[in-house]
C-alpha positions in Angstrom: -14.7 54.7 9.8 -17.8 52.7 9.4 -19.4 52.7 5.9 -22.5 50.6 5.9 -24.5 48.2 8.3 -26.1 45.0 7.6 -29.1 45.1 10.0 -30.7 42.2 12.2 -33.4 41.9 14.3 -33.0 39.8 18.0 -36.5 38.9 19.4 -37.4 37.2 23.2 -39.6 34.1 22.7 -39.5 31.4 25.5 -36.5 32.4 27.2 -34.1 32.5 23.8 -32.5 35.3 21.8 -33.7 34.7 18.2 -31.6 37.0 15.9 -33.7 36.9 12.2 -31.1 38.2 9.2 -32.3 39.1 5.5 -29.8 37.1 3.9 -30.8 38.3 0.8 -28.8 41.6 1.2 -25.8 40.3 -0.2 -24.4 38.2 3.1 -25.6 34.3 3.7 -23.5 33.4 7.0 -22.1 29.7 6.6 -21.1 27.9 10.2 -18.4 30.0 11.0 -20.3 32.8 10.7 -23.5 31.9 12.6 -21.2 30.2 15.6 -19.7 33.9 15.9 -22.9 35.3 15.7 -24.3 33.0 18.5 -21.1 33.6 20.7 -21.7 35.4 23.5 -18.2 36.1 24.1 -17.2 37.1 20.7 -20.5 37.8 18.9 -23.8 38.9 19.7 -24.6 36.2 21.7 -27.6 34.1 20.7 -29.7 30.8 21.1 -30.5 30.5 17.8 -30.7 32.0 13.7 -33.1 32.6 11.3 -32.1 33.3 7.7 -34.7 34.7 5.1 -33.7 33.7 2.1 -36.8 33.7 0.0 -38.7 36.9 -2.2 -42.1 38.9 -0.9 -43.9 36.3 -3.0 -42.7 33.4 -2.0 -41.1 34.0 1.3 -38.5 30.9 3.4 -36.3 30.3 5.8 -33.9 28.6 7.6 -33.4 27.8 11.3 -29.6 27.3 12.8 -29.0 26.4 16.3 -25.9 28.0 17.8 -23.4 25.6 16.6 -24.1 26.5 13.3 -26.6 23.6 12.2 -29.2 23.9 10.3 -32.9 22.9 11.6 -36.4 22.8 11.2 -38.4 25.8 12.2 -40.0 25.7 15.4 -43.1 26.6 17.0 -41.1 29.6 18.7 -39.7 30.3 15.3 -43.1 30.7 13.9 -43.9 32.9 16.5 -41.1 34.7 16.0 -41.9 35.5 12.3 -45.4 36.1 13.1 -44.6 39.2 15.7 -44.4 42.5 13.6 -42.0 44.6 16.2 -39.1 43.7 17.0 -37.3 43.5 20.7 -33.8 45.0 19.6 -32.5 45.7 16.3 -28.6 45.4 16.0 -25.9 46.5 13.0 -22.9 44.9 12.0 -20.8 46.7 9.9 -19.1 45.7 7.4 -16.3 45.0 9.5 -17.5 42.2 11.3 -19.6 41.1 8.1 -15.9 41.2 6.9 -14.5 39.2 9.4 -17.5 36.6 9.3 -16.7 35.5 5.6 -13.4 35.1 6.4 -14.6 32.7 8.9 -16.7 30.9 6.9 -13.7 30.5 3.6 -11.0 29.7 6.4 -14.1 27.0 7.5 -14.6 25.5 4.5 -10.7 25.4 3.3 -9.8 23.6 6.4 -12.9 21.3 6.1 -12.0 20.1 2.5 -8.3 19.6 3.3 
């Protein structure tokens, strides 16, 4: 039984999938996360995510390629978060969201060991 989604919005710009998340509803993906998110195999299957992680007022993000690293917005990230519809919008439940933080912890255990 599915008992709430954590929606996401994939756009098309220059021949990538963007996926653009609110993560200020309660889920910030780590590494883990965003590489399972990018996997086309196992996730969604992306070319790169945007996080929104500021307020109305006083609104920022943050880029990550597919392997999880963080960059600097591009031009076709701006683009991106200039657009106001959206291409597809998709749902993870709270599931996957599940199985995503576990990804991340068992991430971060293994990298401070």
């Amino acid at each position: 039984m599915v008992t709430g989604m954590f929606s996401a919005k994939i756009y098309h710009m220059e021949q990538q999938e963007i996926l653009v998340l609110d993560g200020t509803q309660g889920f910030l993906p780590g590494t883990a996360a965003i590489q399972r998110i990018c996997s086309r195999g196992l996730g969604v299957g992306l070319d790169r995510v945007i996080l929104f992680t500021g307020t109305e007022q006083h609104p920022s993000f943050r880029a990550y390629t597919t392997d999880g690293v963080e960059t600097e917005l591009t031009s076709a990230d701006m683009r991106v978060l200039a657009r106001s519809q959206y291409d597809i919008e998709v749902r993870f439940t709270n599931y996957f969201i599940g199985v995503l933080r576990e990804l991340d912890a068992a991430a971060e255990e293994q990298a401070t060991a």
